[in-house]
C-alpha positions in Angstrom: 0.0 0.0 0.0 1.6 3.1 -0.8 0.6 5.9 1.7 -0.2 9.2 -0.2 -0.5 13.1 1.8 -1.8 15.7 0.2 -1.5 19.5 0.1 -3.5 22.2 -1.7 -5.1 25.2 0.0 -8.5 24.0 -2.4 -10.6 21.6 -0.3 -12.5 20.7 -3.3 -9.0 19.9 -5.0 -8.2 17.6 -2.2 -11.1 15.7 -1.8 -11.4 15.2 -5.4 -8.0 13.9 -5.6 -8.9 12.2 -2.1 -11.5 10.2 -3.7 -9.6 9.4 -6.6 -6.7 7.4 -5.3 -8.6 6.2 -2.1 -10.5 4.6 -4.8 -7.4 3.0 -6.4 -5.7 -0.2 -5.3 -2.6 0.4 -3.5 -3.4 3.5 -3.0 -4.2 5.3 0.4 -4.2 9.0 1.7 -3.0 9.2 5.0 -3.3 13.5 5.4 -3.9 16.3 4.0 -3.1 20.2 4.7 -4.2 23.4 3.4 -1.0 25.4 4.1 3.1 25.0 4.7 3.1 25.0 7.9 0.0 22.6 8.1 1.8 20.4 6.2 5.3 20.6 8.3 3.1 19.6 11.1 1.7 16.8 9.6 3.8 15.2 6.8 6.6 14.2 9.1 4.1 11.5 11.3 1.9 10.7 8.8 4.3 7.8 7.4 3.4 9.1 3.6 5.6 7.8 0.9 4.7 10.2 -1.6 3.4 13.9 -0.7 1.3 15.6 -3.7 2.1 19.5 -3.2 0.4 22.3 -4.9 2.8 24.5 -5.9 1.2 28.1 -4.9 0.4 27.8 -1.1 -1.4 30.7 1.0 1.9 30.9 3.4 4.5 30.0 1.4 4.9 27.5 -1.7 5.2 24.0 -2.5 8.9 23.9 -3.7 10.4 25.3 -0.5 7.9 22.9 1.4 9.2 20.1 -0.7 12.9 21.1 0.1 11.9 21.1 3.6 10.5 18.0 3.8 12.7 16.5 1.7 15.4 17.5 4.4 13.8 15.9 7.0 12.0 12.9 5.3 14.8 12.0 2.3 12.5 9.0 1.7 9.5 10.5 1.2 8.6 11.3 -2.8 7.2 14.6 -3.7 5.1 15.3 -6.6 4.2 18.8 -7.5 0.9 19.7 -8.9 0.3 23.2 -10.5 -2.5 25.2 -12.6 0.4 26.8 -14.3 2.7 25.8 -17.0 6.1 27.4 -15.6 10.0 26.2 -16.8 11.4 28.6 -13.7 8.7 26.6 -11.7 9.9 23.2 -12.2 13.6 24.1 -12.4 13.3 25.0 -9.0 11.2 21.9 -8.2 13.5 19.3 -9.7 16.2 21.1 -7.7 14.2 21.4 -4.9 14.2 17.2 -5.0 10.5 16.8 -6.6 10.3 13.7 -8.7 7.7 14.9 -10.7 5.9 18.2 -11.7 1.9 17.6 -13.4 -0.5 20.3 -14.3 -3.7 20.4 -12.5 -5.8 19.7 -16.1 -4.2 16.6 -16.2 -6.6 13.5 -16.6 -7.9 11.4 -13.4 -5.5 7.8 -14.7 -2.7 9.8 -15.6 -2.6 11.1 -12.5 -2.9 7.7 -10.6 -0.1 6.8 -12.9 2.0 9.5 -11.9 1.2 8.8 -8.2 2.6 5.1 -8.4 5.8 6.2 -11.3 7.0 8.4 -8.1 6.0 6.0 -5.6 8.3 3.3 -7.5 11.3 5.5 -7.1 10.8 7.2 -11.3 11.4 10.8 -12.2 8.0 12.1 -13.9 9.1 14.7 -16.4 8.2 14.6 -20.2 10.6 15.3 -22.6 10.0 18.8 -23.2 10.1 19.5 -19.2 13.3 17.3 -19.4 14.7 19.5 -22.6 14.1 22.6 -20.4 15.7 21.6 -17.2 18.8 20.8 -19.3 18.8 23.9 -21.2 18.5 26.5 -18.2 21.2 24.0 -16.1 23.8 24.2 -19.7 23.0 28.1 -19.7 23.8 28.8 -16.1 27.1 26.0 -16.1 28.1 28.1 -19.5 27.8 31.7 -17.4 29.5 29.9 -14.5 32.5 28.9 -16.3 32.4 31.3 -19.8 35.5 29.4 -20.9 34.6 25.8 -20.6 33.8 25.2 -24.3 37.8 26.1 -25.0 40.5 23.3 -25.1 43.3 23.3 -23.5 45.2 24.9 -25.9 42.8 27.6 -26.9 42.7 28.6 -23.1 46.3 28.8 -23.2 46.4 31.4 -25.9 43.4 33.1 -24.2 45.3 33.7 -21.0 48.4 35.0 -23.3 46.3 37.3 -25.2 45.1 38.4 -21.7 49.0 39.1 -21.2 49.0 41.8 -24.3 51.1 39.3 -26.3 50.6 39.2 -30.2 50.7 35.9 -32.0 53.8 36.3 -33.1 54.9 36.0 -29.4 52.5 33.7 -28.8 54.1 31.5 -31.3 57.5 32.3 -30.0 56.4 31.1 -26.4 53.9 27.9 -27.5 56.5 26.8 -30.4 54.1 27.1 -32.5 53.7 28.6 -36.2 52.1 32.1 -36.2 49.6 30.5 -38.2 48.2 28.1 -36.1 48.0 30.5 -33.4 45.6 33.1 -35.8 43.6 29.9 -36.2 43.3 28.8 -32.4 42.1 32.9 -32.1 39.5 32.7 -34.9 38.3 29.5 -33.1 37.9 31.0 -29.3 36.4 34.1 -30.2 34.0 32.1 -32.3 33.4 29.6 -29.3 32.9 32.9 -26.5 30.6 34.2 -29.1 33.5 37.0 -29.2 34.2 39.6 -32.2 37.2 41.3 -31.2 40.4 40.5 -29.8 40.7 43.1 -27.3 36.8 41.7 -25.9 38.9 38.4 -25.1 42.0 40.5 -23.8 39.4 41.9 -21.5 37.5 38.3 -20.5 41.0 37.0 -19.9 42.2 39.7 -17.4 39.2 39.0 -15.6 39.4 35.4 -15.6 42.8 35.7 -14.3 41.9 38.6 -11.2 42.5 37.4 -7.8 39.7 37.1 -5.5 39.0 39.7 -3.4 38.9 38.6 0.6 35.2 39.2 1.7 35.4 42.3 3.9 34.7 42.0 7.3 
C-alpha cells in the first residue's frame, strides 16, 4: 500500500483527488493540509511515501515545502501539482528534489499513474520538461564557467592574449607557427561568441583577477 499526503489550500481539489486514489488499489491518503506549515506539522508523522504538493500555497509554496520535507524525510517522494505551466517553476522543483511536476488539467489515470511512477522511485518529467531543465542547467554552467567550451590549448592562448602578447609572441612562447595560433584565435572568439580581440584580452584579465577577501 503506498501511503499518499496531500497538500492544496482547495478543499474541493483535495477531496477530489482524495477520492480518486482512495478509490485506487494500493493506494491510500494518509493526510492532508491546506497550508506550509499545516503540512510541516503533519507530513513528518503521517508515514506518507509520496506527498502531492500544490505548488502556490497561501503561506508560502510547495517547492520550499518540498525542500523542507525533503530535508527531514529523504524518503519521502514529492510530486508537484500546479494550474500553471512554468520552466522557472519546475527548475526549481527538480532542484528542490521533486520527482515529478503535473499540471492540475491533467486526466484522473494519468494522474494515478503518476502517483505510483514516483512512488516506484521514477522521475515524472516529459521530454520537453526534461529538454528545459537541461537547457537552463547548460546556460547557467556556460555563465559559471564562460571558458569551458575552449580546449586546452585555446585557453592557453586566451590567457596569453590576456597578457598583451601578439601571436607572433604567442608562437615564440607555445612553439608554434604564427599561423596556427591566428587559427586557435579565430576559433575561441568564435566559441565565446566574441568579435574582437581586445573583448577576449578583456575576459582574460578578468578570468585571471585574484579574489578579493570578503570584507569584514
Amino acid at each position: 500500500m503506498t501511503r499518499v499526503f496531500l497538500v492544496d489550500d482547495h478543499e474541493i481539489v483535495r477531496v477530489g483527488v482524495r477520492e480518486l486514489l482512495d478509490g485506487e488499489d494500493g493506494l491510500e491518503v494518509v493526510g492532508e493540509a491546506g497550508s506550509v506549515d499545516e503540512a510541516l506539522a503533519r507530513v513528518p508523522g503521517s508515514g506518507a511515501e509520496v506527498a502531492v504538493l500544490d505548488v502556490r500555497l497561501p503561506d508560502g509554496n510547495g517547492i520550499e515545502l518540498c525542500r523542507e520535507l525533503r530535508s527531514r524525510m529523504p524518503e519521502l517522494r514529492c510530486l508537484m501539482l500546479t494550474s500553471f505551466t512554468d520552466d522557472q517553476a519546475l527548475f526549481d522543483a527538480v532542484m528542490a528534489g521533486a520527482s515529478g511536476f503535473v499540471l492540475k488539467r491533467i486526466v484522473s489515470h494519468d494522474l494515478v499513474a503518476a502517483v505510483r511512477k514516483v512512488a516506484s522511485g521514477q522521475s515524472l518529467l516529459d521530454a520537453r520538461s526534461t529538454t528545459a531543465l537541461l537547457n537552463r542547467i547548460r546556460r547557467e554552467r556556460d555563465e559559471a564557467d564562460p571558458v569551458r567550451g575552449l580546449t586546452e590549448q585555446e585557453r592557453v592562448v586566451l590567457d596569453h592574449i590576456g597578457q598583451g602578447l601578439s601571436n607572433r609572441q604567442i608562437a615564440e612562447r607555445m612553439f608554434l607557427a604564427e599561423k596556427t595560433v591566428k587559427n586557435y584565435v579565430s576559433n575561441l572568439l568564435s566559441k565565446l561568441g566574441l568579435q574582437r580581440r581586445t573583448q577576449a584580452a578583456v575576459l582574460a584579465s578578468r578570468l585571471r583577477a585574484p579574489t578579493r577577501p570578503a570584507e569584514e
